[in-house]
mmCIF file of the N, C-alpha and C atoms, coordinates in Angstrom:
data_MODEL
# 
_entry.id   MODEL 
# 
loop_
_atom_site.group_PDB 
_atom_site.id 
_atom_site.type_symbol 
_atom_site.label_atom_id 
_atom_site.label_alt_id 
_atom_site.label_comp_id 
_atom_site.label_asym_id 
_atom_site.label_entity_id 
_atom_site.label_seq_id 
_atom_site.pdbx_PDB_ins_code 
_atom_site.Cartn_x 
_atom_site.Cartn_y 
_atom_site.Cartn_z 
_atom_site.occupancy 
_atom_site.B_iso_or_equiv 
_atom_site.pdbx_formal_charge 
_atom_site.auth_seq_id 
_atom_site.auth_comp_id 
_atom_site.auth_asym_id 
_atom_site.auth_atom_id 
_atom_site.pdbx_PDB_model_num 
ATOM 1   N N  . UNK A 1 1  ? 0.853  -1.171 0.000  1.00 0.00 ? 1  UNK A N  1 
ATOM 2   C CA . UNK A 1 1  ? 0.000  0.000  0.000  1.00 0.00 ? 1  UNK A CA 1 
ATOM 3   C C  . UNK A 1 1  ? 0.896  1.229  0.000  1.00 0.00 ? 1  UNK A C  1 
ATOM 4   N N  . UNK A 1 2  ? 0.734  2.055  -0.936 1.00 0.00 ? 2  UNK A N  1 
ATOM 5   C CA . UNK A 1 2  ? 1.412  3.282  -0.761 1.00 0.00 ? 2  UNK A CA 1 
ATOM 6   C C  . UNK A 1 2  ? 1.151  4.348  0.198  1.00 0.00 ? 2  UNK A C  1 
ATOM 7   N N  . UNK A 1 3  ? 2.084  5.259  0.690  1.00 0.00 ? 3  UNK A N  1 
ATOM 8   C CA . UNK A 1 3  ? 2.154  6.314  1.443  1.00 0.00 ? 3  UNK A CA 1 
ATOM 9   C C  . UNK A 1 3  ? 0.474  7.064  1.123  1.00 0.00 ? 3  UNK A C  1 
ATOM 10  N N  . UNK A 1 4  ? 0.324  7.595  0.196  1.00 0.00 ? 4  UNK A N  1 
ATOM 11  C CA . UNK A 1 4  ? -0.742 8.439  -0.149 1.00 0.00 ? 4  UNK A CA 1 
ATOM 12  C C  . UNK A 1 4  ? -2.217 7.272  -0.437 1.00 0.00 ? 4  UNK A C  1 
ATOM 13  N N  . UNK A 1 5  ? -2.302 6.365  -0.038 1.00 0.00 ? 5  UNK A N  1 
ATOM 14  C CA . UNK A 1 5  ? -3.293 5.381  0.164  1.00 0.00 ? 5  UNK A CA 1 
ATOM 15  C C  . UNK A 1 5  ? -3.651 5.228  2.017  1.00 0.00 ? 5  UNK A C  1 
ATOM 16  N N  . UNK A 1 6  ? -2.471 4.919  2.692  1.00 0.00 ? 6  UNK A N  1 
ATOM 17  C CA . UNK A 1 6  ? -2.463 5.217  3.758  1.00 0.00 ? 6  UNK A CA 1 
ATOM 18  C C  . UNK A 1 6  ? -3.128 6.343  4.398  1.00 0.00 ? 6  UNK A C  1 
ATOM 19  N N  . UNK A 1 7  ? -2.346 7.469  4.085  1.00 0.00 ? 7  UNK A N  1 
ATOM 20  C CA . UNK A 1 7  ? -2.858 9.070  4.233  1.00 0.00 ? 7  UNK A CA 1 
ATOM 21  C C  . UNK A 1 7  ? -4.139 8.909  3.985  1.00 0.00 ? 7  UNK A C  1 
ATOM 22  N N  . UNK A 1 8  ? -4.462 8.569  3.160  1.00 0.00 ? 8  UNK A N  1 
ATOM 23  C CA . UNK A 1 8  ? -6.110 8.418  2.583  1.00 0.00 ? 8  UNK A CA 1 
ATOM 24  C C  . UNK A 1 8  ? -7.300 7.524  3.717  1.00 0.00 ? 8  UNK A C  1 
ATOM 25  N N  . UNK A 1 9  ? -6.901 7.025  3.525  1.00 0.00 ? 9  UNK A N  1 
ATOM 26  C CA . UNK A 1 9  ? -7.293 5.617  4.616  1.00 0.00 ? 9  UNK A CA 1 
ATOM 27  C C  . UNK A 1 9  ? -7.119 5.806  6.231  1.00 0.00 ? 9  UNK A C  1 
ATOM 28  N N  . UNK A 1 10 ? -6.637 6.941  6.785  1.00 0.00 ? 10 UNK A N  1 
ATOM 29  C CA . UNK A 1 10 ? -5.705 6.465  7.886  1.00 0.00 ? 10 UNK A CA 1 
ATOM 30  C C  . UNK A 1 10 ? -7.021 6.836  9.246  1.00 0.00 ? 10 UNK A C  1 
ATOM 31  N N  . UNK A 1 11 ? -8.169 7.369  9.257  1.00 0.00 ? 11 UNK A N  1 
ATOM 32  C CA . UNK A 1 11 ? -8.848 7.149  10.190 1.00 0.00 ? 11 UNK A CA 1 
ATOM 33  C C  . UNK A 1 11 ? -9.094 5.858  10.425 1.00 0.00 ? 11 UNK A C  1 
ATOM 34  N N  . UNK A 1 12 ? -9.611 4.774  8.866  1.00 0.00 ? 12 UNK A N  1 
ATOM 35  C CA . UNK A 1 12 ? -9.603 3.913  9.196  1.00 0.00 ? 12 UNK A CA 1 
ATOM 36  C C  . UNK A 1 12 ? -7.995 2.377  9.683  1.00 0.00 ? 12 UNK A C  1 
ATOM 37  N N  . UNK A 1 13 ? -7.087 3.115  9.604  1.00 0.00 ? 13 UNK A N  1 
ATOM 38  C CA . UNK A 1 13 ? -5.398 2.724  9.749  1.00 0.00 ? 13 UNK A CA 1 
ATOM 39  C C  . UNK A 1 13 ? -5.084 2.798  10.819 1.00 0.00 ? 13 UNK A C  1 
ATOM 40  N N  . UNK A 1 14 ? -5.808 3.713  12.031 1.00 0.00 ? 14 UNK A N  1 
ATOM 41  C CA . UNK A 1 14 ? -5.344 4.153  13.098 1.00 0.00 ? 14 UNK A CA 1 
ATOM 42  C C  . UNK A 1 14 ? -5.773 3.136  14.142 1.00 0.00 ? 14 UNK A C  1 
ATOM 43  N N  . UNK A 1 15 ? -6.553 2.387  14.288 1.00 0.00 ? 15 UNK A N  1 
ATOM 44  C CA . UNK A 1 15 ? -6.108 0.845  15.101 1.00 0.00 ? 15 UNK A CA 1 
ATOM 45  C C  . UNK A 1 15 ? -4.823 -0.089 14.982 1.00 0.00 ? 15 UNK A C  1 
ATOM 46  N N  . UNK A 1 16 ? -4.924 -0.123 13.604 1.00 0.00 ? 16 UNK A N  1 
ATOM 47  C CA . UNK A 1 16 ? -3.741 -0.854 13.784 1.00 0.00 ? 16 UNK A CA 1 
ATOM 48  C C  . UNK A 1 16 ? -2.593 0.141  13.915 1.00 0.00 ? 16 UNK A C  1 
ATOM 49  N N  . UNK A 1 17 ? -2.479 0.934  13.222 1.00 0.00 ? 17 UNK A N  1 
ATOM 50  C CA . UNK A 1 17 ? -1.094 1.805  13.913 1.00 0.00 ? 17 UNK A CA 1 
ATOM 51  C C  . UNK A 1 17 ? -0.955 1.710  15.616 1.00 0.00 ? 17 UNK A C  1 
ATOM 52  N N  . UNK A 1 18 ? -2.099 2.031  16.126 1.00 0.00 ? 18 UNK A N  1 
ATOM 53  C CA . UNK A 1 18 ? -2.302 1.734  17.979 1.00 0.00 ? 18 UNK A CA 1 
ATOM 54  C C  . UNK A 1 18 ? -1.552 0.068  18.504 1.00 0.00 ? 18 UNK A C  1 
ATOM 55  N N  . UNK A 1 19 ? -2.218 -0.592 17.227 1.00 0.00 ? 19 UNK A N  1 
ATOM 56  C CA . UNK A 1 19 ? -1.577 -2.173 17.906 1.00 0.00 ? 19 UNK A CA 1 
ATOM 57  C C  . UNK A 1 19 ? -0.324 -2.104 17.667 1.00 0.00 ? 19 UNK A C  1 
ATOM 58  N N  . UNK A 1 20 ? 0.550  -1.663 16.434 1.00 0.00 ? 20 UNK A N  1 
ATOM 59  C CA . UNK A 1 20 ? 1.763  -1.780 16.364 1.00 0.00 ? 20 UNK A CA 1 
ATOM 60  C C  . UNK A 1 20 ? 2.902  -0.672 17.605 1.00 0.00 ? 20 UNK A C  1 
ATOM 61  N N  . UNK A 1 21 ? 2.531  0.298  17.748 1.00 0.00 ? 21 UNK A N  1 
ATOM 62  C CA . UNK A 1 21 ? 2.736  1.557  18.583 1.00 0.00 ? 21 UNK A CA 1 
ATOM 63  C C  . UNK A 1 21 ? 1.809  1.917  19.880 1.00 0.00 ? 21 UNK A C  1 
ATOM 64  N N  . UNK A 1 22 ? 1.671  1.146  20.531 1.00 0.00 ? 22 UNK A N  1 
ATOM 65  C CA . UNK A 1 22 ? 0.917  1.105  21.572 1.00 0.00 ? 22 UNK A CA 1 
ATOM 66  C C  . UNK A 1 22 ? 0.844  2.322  22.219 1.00 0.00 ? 22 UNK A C  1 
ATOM 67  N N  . UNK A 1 23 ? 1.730  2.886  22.466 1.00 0.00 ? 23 UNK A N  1 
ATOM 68  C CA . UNK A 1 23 ? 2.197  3.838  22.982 1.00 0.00 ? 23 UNK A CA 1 
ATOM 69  C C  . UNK A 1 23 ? 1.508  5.402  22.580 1.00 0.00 ? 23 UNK A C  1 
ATOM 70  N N  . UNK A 1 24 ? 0.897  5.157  21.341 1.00 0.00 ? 24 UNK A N  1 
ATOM 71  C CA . UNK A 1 24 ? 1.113  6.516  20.923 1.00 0.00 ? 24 UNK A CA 1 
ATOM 72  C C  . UNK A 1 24 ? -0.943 6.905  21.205 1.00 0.00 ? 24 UNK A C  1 
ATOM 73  N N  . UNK A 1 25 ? -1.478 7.739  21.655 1.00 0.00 ? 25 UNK A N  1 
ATOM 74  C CA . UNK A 1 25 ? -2.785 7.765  22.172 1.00 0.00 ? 25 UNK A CA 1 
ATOM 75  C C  . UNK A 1 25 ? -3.697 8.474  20.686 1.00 0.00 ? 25 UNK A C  1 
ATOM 76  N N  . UNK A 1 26 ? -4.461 8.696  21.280 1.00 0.00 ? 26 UNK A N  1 
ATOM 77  C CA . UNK A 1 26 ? -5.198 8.758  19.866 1.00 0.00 ? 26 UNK A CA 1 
ATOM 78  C C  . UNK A 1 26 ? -5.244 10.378 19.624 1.00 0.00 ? 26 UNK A C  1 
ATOM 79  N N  . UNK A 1 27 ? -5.124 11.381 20.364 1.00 0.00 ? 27 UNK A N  1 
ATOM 80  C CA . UNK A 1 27 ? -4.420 12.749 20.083 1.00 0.00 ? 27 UNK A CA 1 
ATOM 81  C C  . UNK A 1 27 ? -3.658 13.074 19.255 1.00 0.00 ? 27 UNK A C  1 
ATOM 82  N N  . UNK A 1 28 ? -2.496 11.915 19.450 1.00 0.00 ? 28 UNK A N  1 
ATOM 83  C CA . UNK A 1 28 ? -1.029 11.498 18.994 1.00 0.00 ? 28 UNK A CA 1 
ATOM 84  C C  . UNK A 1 28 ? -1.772 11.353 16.925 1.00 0.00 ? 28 UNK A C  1 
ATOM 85  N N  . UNK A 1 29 ? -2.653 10.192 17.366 1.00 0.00 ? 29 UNK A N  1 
ATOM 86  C CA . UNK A 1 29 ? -2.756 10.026 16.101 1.00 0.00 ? 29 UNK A CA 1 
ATOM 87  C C  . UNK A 1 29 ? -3.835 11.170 15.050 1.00 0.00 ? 29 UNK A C  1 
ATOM 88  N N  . UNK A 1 30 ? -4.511 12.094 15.745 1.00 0.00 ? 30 UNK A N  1 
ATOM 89  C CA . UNK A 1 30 ? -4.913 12.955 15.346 1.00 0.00 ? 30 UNK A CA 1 
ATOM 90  C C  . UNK A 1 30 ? -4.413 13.983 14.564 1.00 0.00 ? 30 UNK A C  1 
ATOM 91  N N  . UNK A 1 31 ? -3.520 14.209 15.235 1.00 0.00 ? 31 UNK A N  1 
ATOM 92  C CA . UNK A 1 31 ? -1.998 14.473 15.101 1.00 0.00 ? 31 UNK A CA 1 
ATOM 93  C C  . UNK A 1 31 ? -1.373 14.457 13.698 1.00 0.00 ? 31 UNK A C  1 
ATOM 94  N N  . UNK A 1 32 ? -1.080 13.342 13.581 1.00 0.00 ? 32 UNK A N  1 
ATOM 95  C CA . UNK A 1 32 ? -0.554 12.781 12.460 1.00 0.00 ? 32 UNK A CA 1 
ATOM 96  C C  . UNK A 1 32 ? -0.988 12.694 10.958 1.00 0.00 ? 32 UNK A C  1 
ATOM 97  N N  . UNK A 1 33 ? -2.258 12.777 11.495 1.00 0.00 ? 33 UNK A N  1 
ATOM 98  C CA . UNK A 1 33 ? -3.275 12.642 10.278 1.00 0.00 ? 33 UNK A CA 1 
ATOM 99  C C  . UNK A 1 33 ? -2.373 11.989 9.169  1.00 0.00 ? 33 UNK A C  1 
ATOM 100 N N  . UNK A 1 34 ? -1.922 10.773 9.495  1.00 0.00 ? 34 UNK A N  1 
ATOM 101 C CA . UNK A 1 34 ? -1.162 9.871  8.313  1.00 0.00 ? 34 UNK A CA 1 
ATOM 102 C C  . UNK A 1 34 ? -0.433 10.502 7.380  1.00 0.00 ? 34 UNK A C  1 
ATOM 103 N N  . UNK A 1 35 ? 0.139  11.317 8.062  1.00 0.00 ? 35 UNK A N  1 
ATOM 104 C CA . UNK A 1 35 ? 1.483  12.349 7.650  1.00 0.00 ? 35 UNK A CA 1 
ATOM 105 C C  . UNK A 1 35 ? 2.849  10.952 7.998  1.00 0.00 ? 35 UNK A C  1 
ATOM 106 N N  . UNK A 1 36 ? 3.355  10.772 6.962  1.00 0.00 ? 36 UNK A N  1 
ATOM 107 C CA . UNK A 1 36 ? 4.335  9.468  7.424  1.00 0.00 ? 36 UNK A CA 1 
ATOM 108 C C  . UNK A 1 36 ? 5.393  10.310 8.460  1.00 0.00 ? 36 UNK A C  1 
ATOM 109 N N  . UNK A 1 37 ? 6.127  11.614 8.016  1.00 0.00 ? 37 UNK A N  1 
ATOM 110 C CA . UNK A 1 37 ? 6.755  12.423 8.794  1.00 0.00 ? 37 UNK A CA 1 
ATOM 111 C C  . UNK A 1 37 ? 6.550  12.418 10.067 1.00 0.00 ? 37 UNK A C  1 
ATOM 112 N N  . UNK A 1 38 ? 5.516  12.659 10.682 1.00 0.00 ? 38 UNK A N  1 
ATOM 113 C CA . UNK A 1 38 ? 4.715  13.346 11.755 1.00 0.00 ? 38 UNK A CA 1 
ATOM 114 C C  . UNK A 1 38 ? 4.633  12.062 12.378 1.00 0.00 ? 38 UNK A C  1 
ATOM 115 N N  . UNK A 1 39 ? 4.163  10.741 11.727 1.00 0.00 ? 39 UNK A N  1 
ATOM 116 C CA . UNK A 1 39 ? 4.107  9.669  12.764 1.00 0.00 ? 39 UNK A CA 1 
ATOM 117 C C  . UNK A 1 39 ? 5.811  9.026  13.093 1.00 0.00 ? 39 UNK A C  1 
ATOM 118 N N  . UNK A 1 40 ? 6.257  9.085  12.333 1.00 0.00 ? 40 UNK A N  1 
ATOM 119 C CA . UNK A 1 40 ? 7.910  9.635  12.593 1.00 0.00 ? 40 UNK A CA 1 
ATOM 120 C C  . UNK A 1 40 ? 8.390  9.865  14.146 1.00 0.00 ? 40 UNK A C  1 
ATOM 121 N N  . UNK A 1 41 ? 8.052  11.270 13.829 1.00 0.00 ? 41 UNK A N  1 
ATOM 122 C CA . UNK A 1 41 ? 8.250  12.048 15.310 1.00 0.00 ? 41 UNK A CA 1 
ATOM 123 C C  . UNK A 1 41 ? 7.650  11.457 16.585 1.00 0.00 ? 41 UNK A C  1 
ATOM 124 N N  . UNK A 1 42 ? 6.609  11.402 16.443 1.00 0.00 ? 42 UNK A N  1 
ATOM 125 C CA . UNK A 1 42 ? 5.806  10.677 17.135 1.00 0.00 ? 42 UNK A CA 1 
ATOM 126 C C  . UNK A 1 42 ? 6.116  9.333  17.995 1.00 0.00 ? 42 UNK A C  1 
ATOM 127 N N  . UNK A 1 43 ? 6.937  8.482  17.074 1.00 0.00 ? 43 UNK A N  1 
ATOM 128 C CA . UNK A 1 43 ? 6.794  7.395  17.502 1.00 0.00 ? 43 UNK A CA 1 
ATOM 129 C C  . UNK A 1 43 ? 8.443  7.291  18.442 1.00 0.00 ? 43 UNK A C  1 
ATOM 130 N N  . UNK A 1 44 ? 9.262  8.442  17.652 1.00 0.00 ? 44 UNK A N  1 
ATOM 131 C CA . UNK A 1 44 ? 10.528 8.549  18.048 1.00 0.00 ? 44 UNK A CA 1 
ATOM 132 C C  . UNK A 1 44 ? 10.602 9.251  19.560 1.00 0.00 ? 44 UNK A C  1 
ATOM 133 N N  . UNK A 1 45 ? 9.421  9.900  19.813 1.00 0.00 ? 45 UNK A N  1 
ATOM 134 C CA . UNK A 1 45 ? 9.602  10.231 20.671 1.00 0.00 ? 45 UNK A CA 1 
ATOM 135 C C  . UNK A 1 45 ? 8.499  9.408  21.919 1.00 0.00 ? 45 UNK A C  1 
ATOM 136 N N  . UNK A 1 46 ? 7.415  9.018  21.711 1.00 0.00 ? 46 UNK A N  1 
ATOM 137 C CA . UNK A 1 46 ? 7.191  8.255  22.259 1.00 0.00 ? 46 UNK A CA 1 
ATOM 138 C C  . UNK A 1 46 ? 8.198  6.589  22.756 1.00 0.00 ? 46 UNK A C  1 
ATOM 139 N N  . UNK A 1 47 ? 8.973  6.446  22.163 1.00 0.00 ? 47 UNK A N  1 
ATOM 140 C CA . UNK A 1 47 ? 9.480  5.429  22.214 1.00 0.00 ? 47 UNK A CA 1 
ATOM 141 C C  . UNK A 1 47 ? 11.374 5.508  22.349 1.00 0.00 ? 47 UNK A C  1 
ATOM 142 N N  . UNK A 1 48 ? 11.584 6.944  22.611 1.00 0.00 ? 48 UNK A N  1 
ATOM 143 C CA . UNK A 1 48 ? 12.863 6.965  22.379 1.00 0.00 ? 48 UNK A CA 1 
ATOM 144 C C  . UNK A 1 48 ? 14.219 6.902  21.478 1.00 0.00 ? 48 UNK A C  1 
ATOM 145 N N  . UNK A 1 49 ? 13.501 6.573  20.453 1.00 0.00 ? 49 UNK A N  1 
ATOM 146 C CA . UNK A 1 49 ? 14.714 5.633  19.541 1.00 0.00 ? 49 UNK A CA 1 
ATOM 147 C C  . UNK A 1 49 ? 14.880 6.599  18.655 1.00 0.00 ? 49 UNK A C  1 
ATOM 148 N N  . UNK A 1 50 ? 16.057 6.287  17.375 1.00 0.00 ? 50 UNK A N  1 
ATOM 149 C CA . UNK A 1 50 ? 16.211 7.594  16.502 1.00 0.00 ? 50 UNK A CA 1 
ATOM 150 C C  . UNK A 1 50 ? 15.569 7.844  15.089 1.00 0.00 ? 50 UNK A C  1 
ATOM 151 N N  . UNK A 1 51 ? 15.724 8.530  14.830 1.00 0.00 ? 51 UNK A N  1 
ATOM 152 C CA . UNK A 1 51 ? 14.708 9.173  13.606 1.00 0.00 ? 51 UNK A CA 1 
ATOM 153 C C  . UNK A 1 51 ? 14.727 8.023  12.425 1.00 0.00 ? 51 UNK A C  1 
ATOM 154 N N  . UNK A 1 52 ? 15.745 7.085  12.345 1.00 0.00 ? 52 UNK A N  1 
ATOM 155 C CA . UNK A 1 52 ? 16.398 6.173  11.444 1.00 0.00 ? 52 UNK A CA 1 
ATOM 156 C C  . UNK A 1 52 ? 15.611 4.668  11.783 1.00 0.00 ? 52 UNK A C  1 
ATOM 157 N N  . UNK A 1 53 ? 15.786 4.522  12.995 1.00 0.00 ? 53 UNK A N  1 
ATOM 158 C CA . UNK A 1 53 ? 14.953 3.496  13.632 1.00 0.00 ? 53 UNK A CA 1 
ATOM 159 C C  . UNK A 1 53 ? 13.344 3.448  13.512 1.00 0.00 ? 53 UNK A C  1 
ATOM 160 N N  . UNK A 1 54 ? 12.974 5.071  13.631 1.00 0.00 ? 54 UNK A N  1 
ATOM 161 C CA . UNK A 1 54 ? 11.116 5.333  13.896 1.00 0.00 ? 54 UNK A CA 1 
ATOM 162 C C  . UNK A 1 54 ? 11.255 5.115  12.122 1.00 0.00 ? 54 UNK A C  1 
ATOM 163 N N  . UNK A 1 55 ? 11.521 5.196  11.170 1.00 0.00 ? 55 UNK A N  1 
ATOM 164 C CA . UNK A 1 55 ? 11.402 5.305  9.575  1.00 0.00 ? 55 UNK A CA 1 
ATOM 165 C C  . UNK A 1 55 ? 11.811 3.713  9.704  1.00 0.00 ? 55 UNK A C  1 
ATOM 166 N N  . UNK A 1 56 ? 12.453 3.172  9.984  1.00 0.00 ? 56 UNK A N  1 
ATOM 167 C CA . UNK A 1 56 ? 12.751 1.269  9.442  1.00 0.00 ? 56 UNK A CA 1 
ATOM 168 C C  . UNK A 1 56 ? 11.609 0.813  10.015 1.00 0.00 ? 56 UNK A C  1 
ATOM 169 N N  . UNK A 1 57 ? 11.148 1.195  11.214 1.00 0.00 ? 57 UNK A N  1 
ATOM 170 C CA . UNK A 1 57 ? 9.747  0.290  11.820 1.00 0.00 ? 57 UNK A CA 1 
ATOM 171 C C  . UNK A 1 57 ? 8.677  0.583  10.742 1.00 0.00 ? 57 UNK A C  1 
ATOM 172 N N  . UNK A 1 58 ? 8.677  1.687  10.429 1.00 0.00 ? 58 UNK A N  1 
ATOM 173 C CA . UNK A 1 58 ? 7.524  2.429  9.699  1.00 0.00 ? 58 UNK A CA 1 
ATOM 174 C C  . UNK A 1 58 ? 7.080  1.575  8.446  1.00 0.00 ? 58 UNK A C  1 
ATOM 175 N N  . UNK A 1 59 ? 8.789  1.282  7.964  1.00 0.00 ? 59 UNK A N  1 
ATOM 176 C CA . UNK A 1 59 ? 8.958  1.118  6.800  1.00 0.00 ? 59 UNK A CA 1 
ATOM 177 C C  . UNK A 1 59 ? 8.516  -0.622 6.477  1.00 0.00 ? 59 UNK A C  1 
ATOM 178 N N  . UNK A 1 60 ? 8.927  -1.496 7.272  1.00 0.00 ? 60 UNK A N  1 
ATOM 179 C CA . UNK A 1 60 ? 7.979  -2.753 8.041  1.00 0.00 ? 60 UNK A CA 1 
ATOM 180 C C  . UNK A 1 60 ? 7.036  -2.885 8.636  1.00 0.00 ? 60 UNK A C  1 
ATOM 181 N N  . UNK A 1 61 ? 5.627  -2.180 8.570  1.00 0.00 ? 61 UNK A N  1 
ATOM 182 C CA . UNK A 1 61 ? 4.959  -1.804 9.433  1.00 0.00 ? 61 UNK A CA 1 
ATOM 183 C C  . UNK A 1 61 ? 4.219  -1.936 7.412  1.00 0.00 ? 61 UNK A C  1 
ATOM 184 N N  . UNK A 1 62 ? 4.433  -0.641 6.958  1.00 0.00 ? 62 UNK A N  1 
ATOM 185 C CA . UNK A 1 62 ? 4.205  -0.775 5.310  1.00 0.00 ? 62 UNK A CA 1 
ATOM 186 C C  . UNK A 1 62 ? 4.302  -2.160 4.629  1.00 0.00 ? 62 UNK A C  1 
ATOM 187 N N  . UNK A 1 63 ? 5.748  -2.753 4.797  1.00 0.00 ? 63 UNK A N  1 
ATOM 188 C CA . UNK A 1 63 ? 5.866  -4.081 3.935  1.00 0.00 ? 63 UNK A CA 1 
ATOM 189 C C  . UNK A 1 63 ? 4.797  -5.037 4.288  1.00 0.00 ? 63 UNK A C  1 
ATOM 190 N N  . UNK A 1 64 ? 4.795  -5.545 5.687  1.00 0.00 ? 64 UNK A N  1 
ATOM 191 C CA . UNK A 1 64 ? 3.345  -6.354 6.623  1.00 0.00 ? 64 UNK A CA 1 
ATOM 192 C C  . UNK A 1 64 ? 2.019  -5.667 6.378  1.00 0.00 ? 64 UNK A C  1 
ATOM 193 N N  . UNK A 1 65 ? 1.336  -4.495 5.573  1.00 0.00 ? 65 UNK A N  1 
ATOM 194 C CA . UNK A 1 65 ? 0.764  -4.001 5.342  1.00 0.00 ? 65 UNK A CA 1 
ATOM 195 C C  . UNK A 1 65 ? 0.334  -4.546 3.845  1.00 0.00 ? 65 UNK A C  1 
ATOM 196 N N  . UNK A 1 66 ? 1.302  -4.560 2.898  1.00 0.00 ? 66 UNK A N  1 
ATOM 197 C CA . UNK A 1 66 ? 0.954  -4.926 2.240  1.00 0.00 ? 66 UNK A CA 1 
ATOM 198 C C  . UNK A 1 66 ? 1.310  -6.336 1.299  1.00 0.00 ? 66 UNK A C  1 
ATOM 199 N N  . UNK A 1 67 ? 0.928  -7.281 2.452  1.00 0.00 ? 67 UNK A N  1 
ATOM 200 C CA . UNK A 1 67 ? 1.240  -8.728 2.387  1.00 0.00 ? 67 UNK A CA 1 
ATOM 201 C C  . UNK A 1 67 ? -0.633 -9.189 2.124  1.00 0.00 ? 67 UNK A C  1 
# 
C-alpha cells in the first residue's frame, strides 16, 4: 500500500497503527493525520529511539501491510 493510500485511509489505519505503537494515544494520532513524517516524530519520541529506527519500523509496518 502506498504512502498516499495510507494518508487516505488512515482514520480507518489508526487501530492498527495503535496495535503496532501502543504507545502513541489517539491525540497522537490525530496528530498525524497519516502524515508518514509526523508519525515519525511521534513514535521517536514516544518510544525513544532515533529518527532512522522510527522510519525502518515504519517502513515494516508498510511491507506487513501490504502482504
Amino acid at each position: 500500500m502506498s504512502w498516499d493510500k495510507i494518508e487516505g485511509n488512515w482514520k480507518q489505519l489508526k487501530g492498527n497503527v495503535k496495535e503496532q505503537w501502543g504507545k502513541l494515544t489517539d491525540d497522537h494520532l490525530d496528530v498525524i493525520e497519516g502524515k508518514r513524517d509526523q508519525l515519525a516524530g511521534k513514535i521517536q519520541e514516544a518510544y525513544g529511539i532515533t529518527t532512522a529506527k522510527a522510519g525502518a519500523e515504519i517502513s515494516e509496518w508498510e511491507k506487513n501491510r501490504n502482504k
